[in-house]
Biopython code that builds the backbone (N, CA, C, O; Angstrom):
import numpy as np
from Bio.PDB.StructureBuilder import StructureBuilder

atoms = [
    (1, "UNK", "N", (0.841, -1.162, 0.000)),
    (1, "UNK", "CA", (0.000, 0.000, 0.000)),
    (1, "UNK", "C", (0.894, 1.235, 0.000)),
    (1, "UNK", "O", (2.072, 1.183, 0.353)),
    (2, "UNK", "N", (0.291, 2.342, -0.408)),
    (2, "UNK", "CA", (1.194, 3.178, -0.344)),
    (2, "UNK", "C", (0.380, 4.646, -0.361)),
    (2, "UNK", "O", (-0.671, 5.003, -0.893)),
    (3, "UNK", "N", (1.261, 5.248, 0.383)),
    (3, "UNK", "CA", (0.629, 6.630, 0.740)),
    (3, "UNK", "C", (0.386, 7.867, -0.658)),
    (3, "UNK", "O", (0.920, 7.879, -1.767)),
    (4, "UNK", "N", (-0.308, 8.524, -0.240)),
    (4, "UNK", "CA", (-0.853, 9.428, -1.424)),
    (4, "UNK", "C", (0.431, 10.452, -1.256)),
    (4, "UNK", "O", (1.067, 10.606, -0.213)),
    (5, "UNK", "N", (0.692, 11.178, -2.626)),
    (5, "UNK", "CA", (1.756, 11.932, -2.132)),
    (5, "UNK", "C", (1.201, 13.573, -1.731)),
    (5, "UNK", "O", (0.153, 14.161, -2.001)),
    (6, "UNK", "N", (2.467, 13.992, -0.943)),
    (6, "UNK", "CA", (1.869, 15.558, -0.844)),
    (6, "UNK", "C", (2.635, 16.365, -1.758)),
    (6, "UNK", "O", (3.623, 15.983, -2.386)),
    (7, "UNK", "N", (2.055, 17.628, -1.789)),
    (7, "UNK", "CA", (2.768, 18.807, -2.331)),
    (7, "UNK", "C", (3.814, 19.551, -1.721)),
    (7, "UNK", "O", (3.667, 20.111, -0.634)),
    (8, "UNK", "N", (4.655, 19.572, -2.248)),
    (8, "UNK", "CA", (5.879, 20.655, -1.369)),
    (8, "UNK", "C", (5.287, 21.917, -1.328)),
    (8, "UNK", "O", (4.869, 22.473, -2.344)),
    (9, "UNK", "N", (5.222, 22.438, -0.124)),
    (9, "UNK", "CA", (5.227, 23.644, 0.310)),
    (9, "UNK", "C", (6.263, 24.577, -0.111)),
    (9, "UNK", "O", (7.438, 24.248, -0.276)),
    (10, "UNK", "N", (5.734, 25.907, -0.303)),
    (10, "UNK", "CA", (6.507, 27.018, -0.938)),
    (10, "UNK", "C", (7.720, 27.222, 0.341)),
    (10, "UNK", "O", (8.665, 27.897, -0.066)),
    (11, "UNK", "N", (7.836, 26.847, 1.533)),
    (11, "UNK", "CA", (8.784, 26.613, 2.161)),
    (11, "UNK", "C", (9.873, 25.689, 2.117)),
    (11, "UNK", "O", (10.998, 25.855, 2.589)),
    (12, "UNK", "N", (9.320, 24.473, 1.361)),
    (12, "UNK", "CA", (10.387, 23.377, 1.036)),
    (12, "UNK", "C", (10.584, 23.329, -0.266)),
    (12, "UNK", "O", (10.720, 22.213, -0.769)),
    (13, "UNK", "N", (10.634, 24.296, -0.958)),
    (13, "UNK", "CA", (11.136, 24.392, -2.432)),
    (13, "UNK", "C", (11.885, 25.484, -2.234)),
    (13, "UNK", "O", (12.642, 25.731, -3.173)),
    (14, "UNK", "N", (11.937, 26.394, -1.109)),
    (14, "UNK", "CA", (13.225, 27.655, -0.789)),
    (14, "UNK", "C", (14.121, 26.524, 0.013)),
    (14, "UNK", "O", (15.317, 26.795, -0.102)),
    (15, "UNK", "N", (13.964, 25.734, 0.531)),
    (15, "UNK", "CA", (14.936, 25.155, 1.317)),
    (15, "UNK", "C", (15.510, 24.043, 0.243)),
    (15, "UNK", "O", (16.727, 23.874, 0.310)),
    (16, "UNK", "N", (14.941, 23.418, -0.541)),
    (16, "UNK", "CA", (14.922, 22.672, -1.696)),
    (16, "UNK", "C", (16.120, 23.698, -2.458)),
    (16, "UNK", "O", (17.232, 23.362, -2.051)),
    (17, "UNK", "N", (16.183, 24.706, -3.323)),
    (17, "UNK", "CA", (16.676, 25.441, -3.830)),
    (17, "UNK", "C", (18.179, 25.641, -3.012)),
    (17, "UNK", "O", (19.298, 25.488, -3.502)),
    (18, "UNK", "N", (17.900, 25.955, -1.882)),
    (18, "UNK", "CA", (19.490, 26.145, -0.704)),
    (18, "UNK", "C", (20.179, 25.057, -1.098)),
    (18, "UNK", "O", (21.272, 25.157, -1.656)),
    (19, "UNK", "N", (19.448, 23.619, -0.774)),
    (19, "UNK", "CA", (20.412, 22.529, -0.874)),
    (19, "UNK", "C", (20.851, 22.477, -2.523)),
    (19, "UNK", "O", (22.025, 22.139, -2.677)),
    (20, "UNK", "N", (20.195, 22.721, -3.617)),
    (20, "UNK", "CA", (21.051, 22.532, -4.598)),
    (20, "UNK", "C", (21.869, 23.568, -5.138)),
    (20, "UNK", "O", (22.522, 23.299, -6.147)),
    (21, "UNK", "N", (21.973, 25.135, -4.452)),
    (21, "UNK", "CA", (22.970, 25.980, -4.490)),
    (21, "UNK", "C", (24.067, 24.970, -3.521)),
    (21, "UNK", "O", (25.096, 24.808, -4.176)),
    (22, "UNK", "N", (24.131, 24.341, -2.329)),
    (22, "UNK", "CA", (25.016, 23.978, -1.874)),
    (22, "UNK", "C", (26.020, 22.690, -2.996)),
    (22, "UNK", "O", (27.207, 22.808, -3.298)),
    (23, "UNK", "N", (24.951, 21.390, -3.470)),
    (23, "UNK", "CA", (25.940, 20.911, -4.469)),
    (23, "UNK", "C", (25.944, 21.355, -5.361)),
    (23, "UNK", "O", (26.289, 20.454, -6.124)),
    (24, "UNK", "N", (25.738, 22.515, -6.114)),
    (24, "UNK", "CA", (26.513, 23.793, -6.821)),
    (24, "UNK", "C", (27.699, 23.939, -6.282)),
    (24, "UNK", "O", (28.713, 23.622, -6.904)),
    (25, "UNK", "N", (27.732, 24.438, -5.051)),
    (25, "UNK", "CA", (29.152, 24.939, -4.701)),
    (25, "UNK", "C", (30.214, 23.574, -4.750)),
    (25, "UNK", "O", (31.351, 23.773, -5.178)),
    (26, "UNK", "N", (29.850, 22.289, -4.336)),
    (26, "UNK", "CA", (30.144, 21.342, -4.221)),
    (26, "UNK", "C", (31.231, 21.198, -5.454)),
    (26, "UNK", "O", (32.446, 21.381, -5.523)),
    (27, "UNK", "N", (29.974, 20.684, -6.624)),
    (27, "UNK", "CA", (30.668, 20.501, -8.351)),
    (27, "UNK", "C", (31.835, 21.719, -8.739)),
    (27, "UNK", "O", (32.948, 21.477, -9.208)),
    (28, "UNK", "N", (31.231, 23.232, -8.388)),
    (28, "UNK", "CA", (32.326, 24.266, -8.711)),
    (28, "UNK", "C", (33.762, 23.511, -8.119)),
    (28, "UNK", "O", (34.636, 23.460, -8.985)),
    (29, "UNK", "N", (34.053, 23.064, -7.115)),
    (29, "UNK", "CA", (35.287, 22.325, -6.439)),
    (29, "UNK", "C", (35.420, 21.101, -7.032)),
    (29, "UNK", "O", (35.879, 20.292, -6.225)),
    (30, "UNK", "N", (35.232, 20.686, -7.984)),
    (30, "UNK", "CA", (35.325, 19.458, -8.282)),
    (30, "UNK", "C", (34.870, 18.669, -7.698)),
    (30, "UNK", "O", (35.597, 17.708, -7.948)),
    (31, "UNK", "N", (33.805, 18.201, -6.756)),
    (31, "UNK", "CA", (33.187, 17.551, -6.185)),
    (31, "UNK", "C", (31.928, 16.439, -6.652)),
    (31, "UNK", "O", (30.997, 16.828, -7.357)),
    (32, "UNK", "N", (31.979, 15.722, -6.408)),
    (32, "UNK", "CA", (30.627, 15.187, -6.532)),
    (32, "UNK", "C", (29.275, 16.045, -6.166)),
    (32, "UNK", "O", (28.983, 15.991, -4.971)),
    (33, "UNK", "N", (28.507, 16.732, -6.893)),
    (33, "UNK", "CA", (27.800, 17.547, -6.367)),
    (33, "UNK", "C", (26.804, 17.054, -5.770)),
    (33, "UNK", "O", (25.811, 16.579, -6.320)),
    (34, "UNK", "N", (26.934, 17.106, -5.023)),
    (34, "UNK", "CA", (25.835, 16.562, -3.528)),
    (34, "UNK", "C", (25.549, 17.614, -2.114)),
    (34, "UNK", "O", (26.306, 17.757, -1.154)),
    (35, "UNK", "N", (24.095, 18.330, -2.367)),
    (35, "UNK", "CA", (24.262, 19.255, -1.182)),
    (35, "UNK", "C", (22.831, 18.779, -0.092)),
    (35, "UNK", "O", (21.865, 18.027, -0.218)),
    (36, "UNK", "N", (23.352, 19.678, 0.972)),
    (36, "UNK", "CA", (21.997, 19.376, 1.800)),
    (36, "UNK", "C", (21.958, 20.385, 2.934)),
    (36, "UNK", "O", (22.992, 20.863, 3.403)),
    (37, "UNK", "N", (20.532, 20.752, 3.439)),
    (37, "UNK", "CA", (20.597, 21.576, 4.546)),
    (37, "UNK", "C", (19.601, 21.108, 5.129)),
    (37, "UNK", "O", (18.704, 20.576, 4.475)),
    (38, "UNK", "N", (19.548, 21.208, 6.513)),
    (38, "UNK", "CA", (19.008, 20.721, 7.787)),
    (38, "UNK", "C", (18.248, 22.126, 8.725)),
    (38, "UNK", "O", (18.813, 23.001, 9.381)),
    (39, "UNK", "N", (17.063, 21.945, 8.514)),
    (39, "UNK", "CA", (16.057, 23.156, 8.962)),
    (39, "UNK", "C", (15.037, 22.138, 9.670)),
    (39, "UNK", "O", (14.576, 21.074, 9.256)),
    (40, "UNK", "N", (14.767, 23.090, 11.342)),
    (40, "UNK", "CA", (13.884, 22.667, 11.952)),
    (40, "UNK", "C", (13.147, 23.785, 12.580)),
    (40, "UNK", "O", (13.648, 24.667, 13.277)),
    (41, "UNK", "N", (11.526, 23.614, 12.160)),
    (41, "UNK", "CA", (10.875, 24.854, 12.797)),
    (41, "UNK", "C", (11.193, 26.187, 11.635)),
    (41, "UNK", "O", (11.047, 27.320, 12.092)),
    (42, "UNK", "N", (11.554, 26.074, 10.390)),
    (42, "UNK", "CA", (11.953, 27.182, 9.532)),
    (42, "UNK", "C", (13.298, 27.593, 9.959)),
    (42, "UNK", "O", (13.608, 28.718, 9.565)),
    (43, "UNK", "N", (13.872, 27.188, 10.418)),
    (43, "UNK", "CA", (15.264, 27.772, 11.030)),
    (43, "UNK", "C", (16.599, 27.075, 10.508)),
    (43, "UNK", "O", (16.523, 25.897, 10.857)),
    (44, "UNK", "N", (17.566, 27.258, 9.951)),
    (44, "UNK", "CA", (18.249, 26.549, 9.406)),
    (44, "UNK", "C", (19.555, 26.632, 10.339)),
    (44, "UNK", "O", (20.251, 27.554, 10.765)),
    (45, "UNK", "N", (19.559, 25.367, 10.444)),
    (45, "UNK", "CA", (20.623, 24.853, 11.382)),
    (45, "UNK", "C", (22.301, 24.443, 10.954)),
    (45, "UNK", "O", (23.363, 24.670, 11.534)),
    (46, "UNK", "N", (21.934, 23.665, 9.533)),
    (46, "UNK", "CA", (23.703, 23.413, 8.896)),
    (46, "UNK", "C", (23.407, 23.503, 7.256)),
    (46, "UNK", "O", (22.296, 23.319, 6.758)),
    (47, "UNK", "N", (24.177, 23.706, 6.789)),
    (47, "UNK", "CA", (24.145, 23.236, 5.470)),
    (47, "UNK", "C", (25.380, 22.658, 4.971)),
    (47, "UNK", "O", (25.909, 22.363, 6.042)),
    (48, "UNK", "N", (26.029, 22.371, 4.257)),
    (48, "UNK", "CA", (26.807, 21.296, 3.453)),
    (48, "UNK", "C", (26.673, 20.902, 2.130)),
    (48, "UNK", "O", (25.628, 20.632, 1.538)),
    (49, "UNK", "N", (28.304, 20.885, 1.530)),
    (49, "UNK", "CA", (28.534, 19.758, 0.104)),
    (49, "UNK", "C", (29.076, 19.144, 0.203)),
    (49, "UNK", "O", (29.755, 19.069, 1.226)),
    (50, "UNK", "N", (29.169, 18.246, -0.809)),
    (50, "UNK", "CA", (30.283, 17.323, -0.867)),
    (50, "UNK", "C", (31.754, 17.840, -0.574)),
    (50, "UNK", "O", (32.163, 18.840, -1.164)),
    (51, "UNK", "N", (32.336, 17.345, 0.089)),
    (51, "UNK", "CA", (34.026, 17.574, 0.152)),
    (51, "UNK", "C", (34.502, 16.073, 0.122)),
    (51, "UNK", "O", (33.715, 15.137, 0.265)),
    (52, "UNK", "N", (35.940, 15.912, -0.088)),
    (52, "UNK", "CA", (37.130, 15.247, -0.207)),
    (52, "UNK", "C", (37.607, 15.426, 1.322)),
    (52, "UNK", "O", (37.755, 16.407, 2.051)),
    (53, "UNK", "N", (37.791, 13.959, 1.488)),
    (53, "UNK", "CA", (38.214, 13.506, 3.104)),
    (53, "UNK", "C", (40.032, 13.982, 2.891)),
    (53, "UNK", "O", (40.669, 13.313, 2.078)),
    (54, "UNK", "N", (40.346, 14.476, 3.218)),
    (54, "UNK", "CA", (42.082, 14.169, 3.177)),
    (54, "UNK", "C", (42.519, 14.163, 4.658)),
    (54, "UNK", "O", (43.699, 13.970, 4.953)),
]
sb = StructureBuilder()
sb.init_structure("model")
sb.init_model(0)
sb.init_chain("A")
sb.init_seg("    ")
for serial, (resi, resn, name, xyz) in enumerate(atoms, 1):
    if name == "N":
        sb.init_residue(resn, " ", resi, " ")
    sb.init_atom(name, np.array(xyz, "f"), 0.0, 1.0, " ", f" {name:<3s}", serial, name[0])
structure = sb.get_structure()
């Protein structure tokens, strides 16, 4: 069974948008572009790209 889907809120398509400016910045570095940000309550707590462990 499976759940009906919802609509993203005009709040999670600005936060949606953040994370793929972040793997933007990611790929600009040669990176695997992979981004993400972590918001709770509208408040944004971290964001992040991909980096290289050295």
């Amino acid at each position: 069974m499976t759940s009906p889907a919802v609509a993203p809120s005009p709040l999670d398509l600005t936060w949606m948008a953040r994370a793929l400016e972040m793997a933007q910045a990611g790929g600009l570095r040669n990176e695997v572009p992979g981004g993400a940000v972590l918001v709770r309550d509208g408040t944004l707590l971290a964001e992040a790209h991909n980096a290289t462990v050295t």
